[in-house]
N, CA and C of each residue as an Amber inpcrd file, in Angstrom:
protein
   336
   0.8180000  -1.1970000   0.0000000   0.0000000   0.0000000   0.0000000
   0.8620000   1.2610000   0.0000000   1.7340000   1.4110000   0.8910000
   2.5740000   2.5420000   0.8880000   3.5980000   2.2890000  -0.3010000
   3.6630000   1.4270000  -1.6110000   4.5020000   1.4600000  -2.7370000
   3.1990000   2.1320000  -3.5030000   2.0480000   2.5660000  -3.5700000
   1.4260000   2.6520000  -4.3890000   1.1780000   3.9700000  -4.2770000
   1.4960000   4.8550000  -3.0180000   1.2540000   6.1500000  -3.0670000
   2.2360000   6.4810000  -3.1230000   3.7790000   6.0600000  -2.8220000
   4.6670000   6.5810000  -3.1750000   5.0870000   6.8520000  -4.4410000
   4.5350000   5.5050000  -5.2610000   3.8600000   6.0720000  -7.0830000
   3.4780000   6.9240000  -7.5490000   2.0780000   7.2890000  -6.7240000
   1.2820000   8.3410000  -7.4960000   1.8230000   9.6840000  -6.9070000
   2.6210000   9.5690000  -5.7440000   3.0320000  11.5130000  -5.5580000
   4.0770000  11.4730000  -6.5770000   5.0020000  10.2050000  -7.1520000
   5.6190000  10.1230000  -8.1340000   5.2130000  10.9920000  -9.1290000
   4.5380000  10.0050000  -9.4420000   3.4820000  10.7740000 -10.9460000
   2.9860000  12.2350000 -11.1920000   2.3810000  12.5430000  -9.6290000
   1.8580000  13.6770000  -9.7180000   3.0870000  14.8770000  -9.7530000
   4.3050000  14.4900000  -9.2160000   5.1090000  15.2700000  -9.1730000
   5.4910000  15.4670000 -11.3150000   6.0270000  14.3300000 -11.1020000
   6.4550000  14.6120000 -12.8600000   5.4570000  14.8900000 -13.7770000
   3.7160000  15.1670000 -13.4870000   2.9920000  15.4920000 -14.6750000
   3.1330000  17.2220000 -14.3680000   2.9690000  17.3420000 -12.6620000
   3.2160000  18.7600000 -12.4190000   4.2850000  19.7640000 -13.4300000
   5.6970000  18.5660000 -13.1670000   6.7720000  19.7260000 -13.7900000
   6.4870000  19.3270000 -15.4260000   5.9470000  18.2840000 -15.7680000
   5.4300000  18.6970000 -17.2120000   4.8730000  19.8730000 -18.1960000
   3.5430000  19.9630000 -16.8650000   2.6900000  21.3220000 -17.0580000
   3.5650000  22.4120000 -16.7560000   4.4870000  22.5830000 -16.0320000
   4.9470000  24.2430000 -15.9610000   5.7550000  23.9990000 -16.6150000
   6.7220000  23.3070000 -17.4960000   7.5840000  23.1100000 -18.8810000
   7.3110000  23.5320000 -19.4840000   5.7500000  22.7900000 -20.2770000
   5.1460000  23.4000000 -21.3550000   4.4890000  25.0560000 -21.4920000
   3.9330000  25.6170000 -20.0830000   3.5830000  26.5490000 -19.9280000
   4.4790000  27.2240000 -20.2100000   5.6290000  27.3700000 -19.4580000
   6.9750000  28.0960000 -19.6950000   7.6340000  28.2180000 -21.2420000
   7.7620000  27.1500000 -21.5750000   7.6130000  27.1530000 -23.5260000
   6.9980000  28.0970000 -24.2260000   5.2040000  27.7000000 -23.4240000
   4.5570000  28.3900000 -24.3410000   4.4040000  30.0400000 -24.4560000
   4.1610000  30.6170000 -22.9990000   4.7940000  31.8520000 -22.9450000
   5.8140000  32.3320000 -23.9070000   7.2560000  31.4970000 -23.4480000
   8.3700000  32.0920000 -24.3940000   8.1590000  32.1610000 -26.1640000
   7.5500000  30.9850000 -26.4320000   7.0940000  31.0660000 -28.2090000
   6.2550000  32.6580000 -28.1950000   5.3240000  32.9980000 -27.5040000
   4.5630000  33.9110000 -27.8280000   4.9280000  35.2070000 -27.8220000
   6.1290000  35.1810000 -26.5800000   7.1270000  36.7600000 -26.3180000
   8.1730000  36.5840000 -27.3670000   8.4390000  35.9190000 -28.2980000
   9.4250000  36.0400000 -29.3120000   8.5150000  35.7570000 -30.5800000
   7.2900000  35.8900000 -30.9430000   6.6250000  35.7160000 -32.1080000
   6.3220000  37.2400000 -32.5530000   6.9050000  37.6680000 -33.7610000
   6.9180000  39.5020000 -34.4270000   5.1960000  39.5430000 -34.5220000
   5.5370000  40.9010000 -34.2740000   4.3240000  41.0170000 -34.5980000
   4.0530000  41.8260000 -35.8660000   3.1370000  41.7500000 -36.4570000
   2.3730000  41.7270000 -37.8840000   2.7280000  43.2700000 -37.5130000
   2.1760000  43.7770000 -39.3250000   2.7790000  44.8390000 -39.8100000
   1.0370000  45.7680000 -39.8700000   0.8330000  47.0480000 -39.1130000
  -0.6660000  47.3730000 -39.3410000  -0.6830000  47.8910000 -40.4680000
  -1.7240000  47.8150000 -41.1310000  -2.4040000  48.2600000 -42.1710000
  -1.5840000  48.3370000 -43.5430000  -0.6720000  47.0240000 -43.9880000
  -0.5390000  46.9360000 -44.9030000  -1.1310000  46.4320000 -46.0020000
  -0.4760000  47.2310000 -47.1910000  -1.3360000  47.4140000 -48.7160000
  -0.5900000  47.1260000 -49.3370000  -0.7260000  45.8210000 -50.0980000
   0.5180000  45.7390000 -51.4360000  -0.2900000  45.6030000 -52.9140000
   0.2930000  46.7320000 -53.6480000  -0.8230000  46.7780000 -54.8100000
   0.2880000  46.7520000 -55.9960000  -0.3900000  46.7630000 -57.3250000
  -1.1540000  45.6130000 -57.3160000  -0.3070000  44.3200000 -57.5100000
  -1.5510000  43.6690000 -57.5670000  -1.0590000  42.1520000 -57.1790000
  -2.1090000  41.2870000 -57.8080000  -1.8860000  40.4190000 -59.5370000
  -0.7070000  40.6200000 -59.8890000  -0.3620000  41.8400000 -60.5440000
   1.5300000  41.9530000 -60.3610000   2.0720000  43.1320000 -60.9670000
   2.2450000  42.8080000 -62.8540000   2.0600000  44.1790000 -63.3340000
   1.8580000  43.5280000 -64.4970000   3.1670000  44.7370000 -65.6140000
   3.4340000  45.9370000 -64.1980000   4.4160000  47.1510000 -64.7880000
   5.4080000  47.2690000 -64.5310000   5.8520000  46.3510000 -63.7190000
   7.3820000  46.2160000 -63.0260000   7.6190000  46.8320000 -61.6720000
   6.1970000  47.4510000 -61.3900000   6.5910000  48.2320000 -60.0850000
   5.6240000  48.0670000 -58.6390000   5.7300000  47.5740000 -58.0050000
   4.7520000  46.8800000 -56.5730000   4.5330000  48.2000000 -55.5230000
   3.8610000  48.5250000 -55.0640000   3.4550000  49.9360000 -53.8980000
   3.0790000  49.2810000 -53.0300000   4.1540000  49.2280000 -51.6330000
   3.8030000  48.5850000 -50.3690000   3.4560000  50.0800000 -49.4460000
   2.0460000  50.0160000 -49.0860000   1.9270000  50.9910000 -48.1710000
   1.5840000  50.6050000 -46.4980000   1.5980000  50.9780000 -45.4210000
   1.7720000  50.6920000 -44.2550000   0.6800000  51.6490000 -43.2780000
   0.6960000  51.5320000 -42.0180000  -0.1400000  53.0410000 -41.5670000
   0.8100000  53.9130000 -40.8240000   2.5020000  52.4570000 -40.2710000
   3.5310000  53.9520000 -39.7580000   4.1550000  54.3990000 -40.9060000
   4.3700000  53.9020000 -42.4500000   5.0710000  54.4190000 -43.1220000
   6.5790000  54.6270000 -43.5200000   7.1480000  53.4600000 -42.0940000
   8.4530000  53.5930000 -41.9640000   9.4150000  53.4310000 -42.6120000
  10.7050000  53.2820000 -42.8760000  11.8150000  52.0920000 -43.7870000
  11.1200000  50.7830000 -43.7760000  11.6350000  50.0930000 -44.8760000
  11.0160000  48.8480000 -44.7160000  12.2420000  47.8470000 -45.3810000
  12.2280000  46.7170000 -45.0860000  13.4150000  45.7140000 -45.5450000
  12.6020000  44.7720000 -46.3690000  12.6230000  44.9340000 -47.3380000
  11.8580000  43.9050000 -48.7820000  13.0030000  42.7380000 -49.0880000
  12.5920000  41.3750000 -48.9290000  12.8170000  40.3270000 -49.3950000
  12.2120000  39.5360000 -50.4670000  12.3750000  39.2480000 -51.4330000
  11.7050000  38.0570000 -52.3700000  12.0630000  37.1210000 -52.9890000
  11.6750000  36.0470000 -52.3230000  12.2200000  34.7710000 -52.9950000
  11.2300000  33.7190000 -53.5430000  12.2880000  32.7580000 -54.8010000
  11.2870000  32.1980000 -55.2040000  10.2620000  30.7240000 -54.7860000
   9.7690000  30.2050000 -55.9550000   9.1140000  29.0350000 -54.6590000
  10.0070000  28.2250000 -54.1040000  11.2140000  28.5470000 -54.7600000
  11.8950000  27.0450000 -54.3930000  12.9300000  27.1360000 -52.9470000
  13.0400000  28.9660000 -52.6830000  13.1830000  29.0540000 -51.0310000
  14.5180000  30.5400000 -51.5370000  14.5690000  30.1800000 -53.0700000
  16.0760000  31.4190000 -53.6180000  15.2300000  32.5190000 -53.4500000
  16.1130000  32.8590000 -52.0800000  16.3510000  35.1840000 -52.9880000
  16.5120000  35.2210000 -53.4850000  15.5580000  36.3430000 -54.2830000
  16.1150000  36.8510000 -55.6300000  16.0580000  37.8740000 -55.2560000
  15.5640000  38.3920000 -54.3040000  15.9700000  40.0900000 -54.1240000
  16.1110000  40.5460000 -52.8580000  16.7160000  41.9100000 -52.6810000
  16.7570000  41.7500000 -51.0800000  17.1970000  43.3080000 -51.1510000
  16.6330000  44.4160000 -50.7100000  16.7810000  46.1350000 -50.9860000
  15.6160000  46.1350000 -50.1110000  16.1960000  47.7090000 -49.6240000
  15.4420000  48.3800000 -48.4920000  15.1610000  49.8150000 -48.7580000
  13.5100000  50.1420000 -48.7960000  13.0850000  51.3140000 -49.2100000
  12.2530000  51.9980000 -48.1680000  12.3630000  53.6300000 -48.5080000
  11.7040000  54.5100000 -47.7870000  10.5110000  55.2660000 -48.2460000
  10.1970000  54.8250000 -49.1520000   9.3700000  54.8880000 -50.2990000
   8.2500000  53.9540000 -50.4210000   7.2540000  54.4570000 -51.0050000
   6.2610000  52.9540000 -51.2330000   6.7250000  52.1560000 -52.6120000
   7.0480000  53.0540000 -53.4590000   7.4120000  52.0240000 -54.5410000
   8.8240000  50.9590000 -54.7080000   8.2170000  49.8710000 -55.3830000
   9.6770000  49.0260000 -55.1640000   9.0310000  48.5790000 -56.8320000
  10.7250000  48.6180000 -57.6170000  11.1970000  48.2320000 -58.6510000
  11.4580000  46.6830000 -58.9650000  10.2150000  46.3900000 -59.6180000
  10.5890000  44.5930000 -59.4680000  10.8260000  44.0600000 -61.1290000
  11.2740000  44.9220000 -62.3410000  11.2180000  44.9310000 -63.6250000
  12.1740000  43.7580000 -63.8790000  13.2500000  43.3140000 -63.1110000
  13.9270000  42.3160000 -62.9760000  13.6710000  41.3840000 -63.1800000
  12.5660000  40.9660000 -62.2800000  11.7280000  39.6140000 -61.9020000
  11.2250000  38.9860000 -62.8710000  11.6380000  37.7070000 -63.5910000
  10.6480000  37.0970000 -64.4440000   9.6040000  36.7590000 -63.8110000
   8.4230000  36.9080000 -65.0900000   7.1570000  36.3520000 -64.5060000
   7.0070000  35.2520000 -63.9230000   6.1470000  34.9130000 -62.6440000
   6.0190000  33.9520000 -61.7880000   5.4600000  34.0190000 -60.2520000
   5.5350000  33.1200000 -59.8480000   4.6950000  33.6570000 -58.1970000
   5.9360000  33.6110000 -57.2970000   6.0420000  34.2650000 -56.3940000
   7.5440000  34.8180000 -55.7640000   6.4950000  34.6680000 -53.8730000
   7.6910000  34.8570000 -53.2420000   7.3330000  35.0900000 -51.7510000
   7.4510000  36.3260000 -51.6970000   7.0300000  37.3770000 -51.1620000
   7.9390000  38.8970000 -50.3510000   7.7280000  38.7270000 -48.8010000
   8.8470000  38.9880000 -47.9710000   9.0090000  39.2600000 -47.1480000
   8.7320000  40.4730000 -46.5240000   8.4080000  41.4470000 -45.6070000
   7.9710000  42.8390000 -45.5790000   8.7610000  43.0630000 -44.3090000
   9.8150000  43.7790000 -43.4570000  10.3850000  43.6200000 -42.2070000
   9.7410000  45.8670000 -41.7360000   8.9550000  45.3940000 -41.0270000
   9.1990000  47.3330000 -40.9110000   9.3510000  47.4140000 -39.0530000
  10.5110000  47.9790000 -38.7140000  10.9280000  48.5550000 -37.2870000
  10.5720000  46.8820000 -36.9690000   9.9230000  46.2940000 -35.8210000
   9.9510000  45.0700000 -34.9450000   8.9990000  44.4690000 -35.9770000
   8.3500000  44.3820000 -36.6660000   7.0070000  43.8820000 -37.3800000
   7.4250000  43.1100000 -39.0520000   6.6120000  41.9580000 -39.1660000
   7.1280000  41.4880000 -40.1020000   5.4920000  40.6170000 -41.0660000
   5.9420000  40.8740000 -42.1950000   4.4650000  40.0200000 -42.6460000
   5.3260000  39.3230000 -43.7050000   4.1550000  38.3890000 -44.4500000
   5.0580000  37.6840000 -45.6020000   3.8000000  37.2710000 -46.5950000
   4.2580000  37.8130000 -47.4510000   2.6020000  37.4750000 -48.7980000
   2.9060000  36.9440000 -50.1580000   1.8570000  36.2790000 -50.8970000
   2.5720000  36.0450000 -52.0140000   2.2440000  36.8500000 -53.2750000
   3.2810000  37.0080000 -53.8540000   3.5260000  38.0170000 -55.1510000
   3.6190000  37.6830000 -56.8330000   2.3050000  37.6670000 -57.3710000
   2.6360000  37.7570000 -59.0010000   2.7990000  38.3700000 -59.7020000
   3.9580000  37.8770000 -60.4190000   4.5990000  39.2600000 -61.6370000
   3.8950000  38.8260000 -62.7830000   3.7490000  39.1440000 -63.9900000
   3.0180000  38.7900000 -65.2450000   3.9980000  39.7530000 -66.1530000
């Protein structure tokens, strides 16, 4: 009888430090997850003139990435401006990356 509760405070001890493991995890995933970019506009889409207008609601610098499906950058320039020059780009569906101050989004982009 006394092997069988010395079991279960066993148990209860190691499901305990289970639960505050995972809790503790999960917190930390959520204090290191960026947060989204407000009120962004990427027009148009698809691009059909060589030139993409990312607009925002702070307006800030922004760090533009785009790569293709297969995971390649193909581009990587940072503007203060809404317009970005994509005349480069053969036609196709691309990733962009968007980085502005702590905030980050990621959408997908057709050139034609």
């Amino acid at each position: 009888m006394k092997k069988n509760y010395l079991y279960s405070i066993i148990l209860m001890v190691f499901l305990f430090s289970l639960n505050t493991n995972a809790q503790a995890a999960k917190s930390q995933i959520n204090q290191s997850a960026p947060s989204v970019i407000e009120g962004l506009n990427l027009y148009p889409n698809p691009v059909s003139d060589g030139h993409v207008y990312i607009t925002t609601k702070n307006d800030a610098d922004k760090e533009i990435m785009i790569f293709d499906l297969l995971g390649k950058k193909v581009l990587q320039t940072r503007i203060s401006s809404k317009e970005l020059n994509i005349s480069n780009l053969a036609p196709g569906v691309y990733i962009i990356k968007i980085n502005e101050q702590n905030a980050s989004a990621t959408r997908k982009l057709i050139v034609r």
